[in-house]
N, C-alpha and C positions, 0 to 999 in steps of 0.2 A: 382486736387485731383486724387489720382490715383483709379481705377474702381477696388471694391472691387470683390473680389472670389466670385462665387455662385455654389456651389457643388447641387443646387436643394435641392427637401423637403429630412426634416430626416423622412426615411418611418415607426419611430414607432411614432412621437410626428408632423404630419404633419402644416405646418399653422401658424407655432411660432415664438416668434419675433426674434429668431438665428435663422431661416429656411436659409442654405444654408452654416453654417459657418461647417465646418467640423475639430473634435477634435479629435488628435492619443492620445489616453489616459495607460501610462503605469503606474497606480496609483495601489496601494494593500493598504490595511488596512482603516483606515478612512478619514483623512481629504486630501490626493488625491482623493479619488471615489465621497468625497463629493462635494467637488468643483467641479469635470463634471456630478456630476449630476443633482447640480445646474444648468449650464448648458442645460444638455440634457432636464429637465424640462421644458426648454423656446424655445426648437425647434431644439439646435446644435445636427448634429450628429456626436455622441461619440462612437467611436471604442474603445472598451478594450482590450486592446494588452495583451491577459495573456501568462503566461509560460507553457509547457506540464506541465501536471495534474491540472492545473488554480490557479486563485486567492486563497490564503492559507485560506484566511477568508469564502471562501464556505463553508467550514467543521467547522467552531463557529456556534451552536446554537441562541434561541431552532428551535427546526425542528417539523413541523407539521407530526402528525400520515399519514403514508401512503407516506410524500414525499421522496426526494433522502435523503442516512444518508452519514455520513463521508465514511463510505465504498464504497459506487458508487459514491465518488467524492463531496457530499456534499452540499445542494442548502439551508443554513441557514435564519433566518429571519435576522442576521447581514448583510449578502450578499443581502438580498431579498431587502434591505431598501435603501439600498443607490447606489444601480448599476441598479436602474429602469431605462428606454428609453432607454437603451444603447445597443449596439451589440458588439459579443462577438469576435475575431481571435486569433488562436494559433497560436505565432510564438517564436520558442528560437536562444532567442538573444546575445545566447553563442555561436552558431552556424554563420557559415560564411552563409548561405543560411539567415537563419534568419532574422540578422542582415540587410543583400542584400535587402531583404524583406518590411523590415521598412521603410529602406532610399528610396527607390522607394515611399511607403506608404507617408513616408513626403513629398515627391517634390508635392504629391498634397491635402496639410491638411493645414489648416490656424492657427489650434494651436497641439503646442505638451504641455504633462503636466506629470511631475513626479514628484517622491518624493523619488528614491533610496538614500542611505547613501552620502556624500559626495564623489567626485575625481568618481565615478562608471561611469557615463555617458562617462567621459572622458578614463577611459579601456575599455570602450565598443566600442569606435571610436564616438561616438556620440556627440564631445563635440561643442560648438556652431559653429567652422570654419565650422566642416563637415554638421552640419547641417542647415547651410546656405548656404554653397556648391550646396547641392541639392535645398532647397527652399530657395530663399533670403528674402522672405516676411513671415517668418514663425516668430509664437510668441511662445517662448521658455517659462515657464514657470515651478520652479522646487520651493517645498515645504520640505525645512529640517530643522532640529530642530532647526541649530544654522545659518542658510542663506547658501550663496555660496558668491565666491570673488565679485560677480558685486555688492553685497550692504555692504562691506568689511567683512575683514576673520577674524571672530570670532577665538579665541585663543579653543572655545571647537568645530573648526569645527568638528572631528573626531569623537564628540562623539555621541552616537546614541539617540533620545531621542522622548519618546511618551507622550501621555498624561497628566501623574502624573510630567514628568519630567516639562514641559514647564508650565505646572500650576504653579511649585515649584517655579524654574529660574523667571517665567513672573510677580511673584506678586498676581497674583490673590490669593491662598494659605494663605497668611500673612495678607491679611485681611478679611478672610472666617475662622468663627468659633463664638464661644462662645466669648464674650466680655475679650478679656486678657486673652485668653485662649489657649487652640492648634491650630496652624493653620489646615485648615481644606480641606482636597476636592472637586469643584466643581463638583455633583454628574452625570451630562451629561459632555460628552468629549469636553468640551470647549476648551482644550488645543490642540484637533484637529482640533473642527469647525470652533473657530473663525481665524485658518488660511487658511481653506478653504474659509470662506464667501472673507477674502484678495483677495485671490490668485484667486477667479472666477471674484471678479471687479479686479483685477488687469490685467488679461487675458484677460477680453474685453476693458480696458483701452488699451490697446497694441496694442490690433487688430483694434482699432479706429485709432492708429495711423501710423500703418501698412498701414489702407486702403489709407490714406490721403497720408501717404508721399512715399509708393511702398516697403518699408525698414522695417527687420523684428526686433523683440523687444526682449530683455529680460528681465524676470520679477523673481524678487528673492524674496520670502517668508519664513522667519524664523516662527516657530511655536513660539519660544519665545519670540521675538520681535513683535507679534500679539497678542499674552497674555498679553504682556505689555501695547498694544497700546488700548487694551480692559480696562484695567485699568489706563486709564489716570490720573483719579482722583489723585492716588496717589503722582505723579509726581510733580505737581503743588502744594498739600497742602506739601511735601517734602522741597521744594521749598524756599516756602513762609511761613514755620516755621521751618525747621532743624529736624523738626518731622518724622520717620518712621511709620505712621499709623499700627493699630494693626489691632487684628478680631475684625468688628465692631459688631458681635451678627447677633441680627434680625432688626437693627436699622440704621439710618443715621448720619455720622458726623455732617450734614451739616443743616437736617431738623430733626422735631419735629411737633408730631409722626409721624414716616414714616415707616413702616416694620410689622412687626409679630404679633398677640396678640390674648392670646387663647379664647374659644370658649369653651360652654358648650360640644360641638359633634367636638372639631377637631380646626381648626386656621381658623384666617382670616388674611388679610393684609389692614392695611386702612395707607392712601400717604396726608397726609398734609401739601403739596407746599409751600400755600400764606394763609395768615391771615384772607381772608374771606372764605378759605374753613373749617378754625376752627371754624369762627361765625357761620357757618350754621352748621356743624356737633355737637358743643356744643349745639345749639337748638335743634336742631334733638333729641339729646338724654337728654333733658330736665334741664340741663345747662346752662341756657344761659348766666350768669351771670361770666361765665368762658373767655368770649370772651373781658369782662371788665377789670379785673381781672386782674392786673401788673404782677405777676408771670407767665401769662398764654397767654396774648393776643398778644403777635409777638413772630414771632417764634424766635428768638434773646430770647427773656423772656423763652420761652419752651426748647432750647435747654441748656440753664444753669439750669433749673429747670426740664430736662429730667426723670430723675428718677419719679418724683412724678407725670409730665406728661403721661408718660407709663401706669402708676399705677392706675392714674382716666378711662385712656382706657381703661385697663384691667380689671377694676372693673364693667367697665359696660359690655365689651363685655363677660365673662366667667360667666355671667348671663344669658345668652340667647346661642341659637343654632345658625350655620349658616343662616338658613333660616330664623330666627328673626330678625337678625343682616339684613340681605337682605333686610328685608321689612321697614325698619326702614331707612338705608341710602343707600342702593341702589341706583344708578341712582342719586345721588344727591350728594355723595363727591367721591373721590376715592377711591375705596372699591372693595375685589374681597375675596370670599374664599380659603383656600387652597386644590387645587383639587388631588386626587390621579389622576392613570389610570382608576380607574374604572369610578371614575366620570368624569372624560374627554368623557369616551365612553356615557355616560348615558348625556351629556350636549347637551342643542339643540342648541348652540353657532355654536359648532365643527362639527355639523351635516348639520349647515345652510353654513358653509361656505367652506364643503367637506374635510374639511382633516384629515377626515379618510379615505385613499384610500385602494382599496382593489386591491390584485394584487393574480393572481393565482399562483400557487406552485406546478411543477412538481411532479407528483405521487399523491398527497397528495387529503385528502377527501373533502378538502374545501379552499376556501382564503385567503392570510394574510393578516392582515392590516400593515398599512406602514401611516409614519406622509409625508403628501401631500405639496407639497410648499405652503410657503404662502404668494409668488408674484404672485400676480393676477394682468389679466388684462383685458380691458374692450373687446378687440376683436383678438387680437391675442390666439391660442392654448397655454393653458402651465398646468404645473402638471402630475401627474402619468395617465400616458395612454398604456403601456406595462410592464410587469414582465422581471427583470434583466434576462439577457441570459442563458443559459447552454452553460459551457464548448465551447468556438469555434464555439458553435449554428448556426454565421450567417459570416462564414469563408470563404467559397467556393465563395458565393455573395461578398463579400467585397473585393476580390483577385480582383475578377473580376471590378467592378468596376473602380477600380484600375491599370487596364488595363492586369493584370497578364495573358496570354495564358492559356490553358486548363490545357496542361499538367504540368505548368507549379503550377501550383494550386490542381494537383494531387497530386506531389510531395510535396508540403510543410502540404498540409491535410491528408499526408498519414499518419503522427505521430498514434500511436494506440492510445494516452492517449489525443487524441481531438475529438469532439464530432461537428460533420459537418453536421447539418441535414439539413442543405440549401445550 
């Protein structure tokens, strides 16, 4: 096995269980930052390679009273959320210096990670010869809508595509909505995330195999083909009926009751898997006779008789509040109400298990909160332990590092539109 890289701790998240992998991160928008910040969360240090004037998404709100606005460049709670632990360098990579800059930066980084449009990397000189040129054990790693050649060439490679798009393409959409109804949006950017959750295991899958066999990887991530693979479901029942599944509602194809059901003060969700979670919840709610009951007692019976099954749920639950509902099956079948953000903040769940982190915000009169990973582990360091960088922040140090000469690091920090306050 060949002896993996130890670049040392990542000096914002020391202790963690990536302590030593070092990530050149050239990611903008969301589901590249996400993925290294995934990442930088567990200990990797994540260099943000931005452009003069930075990351565009600095300047998306909202922005706390007092901190940086779009006019001094911009320090957003979009930015603020997902570029935590990370260090910031300006370098333009339209630029031959630039450029010079990077590749040096690669020969000693164990992952690079982007997400620019298709064919870009390769007009920039960056395409994998070169960058194996410089490091041969590097895990290349790029996130676009429609993939790149190494996991075949999508006929829409050219075309650009964000969140709405890859939800659309990926399936999810088609059965998100009202029963037979419009297809619908998923209202977090799933069509980003879940190709960053990919593209971060797939990044240390690489690097696992990087370490082992000396030889570096590539790893290709379609946004759409991640949204796809999120919705497997469809696939198979496709399949094994010729059926296009629609918008399933608040409900399951597959179980009964499983999903949605109002509430005197708001919604709750109760999940009826297997058949003796119905015998105890029709007891629970004084029923019991329901669990008998040939129309009602498998869920094979329930899901042919869905509608009238909803109906008895519903009748009981939009009698009572959430909190009655609670006190009633709590703890006892699968049951959760539906939370806004206010109650997320007011729940002692989220509070016991920290993730609500707070991270400070340049200028500003107070902290932002930020949602905290929620891979925990029993003794390695992981989670928010620094606020994303300013602009170039930690530029001067990482040249160096890097081995870059003084002056040599003069020149490329002398840009006026970078901000080197280390």
């Amino acid at each position: 096995m060949s002896e993996p890289l130890d670049h040392g701790a990542n000096p914002l998240v020391p202790g963690g269980a990536l302590e030593g992998l070092r990530v050149i991160d050239l990611t903008m928008m969301l589901a590249g930052p996400y993925a290294s910040m995934m990442l930088a969360d567990q200990g990797a240090d994540v260099i943000k390679v931005e452009p003069p004037g930075g990351d565009s998404t600095r300047r998306i709100g909202p922005f706390l009273p007092g901190g940086l606005t779009q006019d001094q460049g911009g320090y957003g709670g979009y930015f603020a959320s997902i570029n935590r632990n990370k260090r910031s360098v300006v370098l333009d990579l339209k630029s031959a210096s630039g450029l010079a800059a990077l590749k040096r930066m690669v020969a000693g980084a164990d992952i690079l990670i982007e997400n620019y449009r298709h064919g870009v990397m390769e007009r920039l000189g960056l395409s994998d010869a070169a960058l194996w040129a410089a490091n041969p054990r590097l895990v290349h790693v790029s996130i676009r809508g429609f993939g790149d050649a190494v996991g075949g060439v999508s006929p829409y490679a050219d075309w650009p595509a964000y969140d709405p798009v890859s939800q659309a393409m990926g399936g999810v959409m088609s059965i998100t909505g009202a029963r037979d109804g419009t297809p619908t949006k998923v209202g977090p950017g799933v069509g980003d995330i879940g190709p960053a959750m990919f593209a971060a295991f797939g990044a240390l899958a690489a690097t696992f195999r990087a370490h082992r066999t000396g030889r570096g990887e590539r790893v290709d991530i379609s946004m759409v083909d991640s949204v796809l693979a999120i919705c497997e479901r469809i696939i198979f029942q496709h399949s094994a009926t010729g059926i296009s599944p629609v918008p399933e509602g608040n409900g399951h194809p597959l179980l009964c009751p499983f999903g949605l059901f109002e509430a005197a003060d708001g919604f709750v969700t109760i999940a009826i898997p297997k058949d003796d979670f119905w015998a105890r919840f029709v007891s629970l709610i004084g029923r019991p006779e329901l669990a008998r009951d040939p129309d009602f007692a498998t869920n094979a019976a329930r899901l042919e008789n869905a509608s009238r099954t909803e109906a008895l749920v519903t009748e009981w639950t939009r009698a009572r509040t959430r909190a009655e509902i609670s006190s009633v099956i709590g703890g006892q079948v699968p049951f959760g109400p539906v939370m806004t953000a206010s109650d997320i903040f007011a729940d002692p769940h989220f509070q016991a298990r920290g993730m609500l982190a707070e991270v400070a915000m340049a200028g500003a009169d107070r902290p932002l909160h930020v949602a905290n990973t929620p891979v925990r582990m029993a003794h390695a360091a992981h989670g928010v332990h620094q606020s994303a960088p300013l602009t170039g922040e930690h530029g001067a140090t990482i040249l160096a590092e890097f081995g870059f000469a003084p002056e040599e690091i003069a020149q490329i920090c002398s840009d006026p539109m970078q901000n080197t306050t280390s």
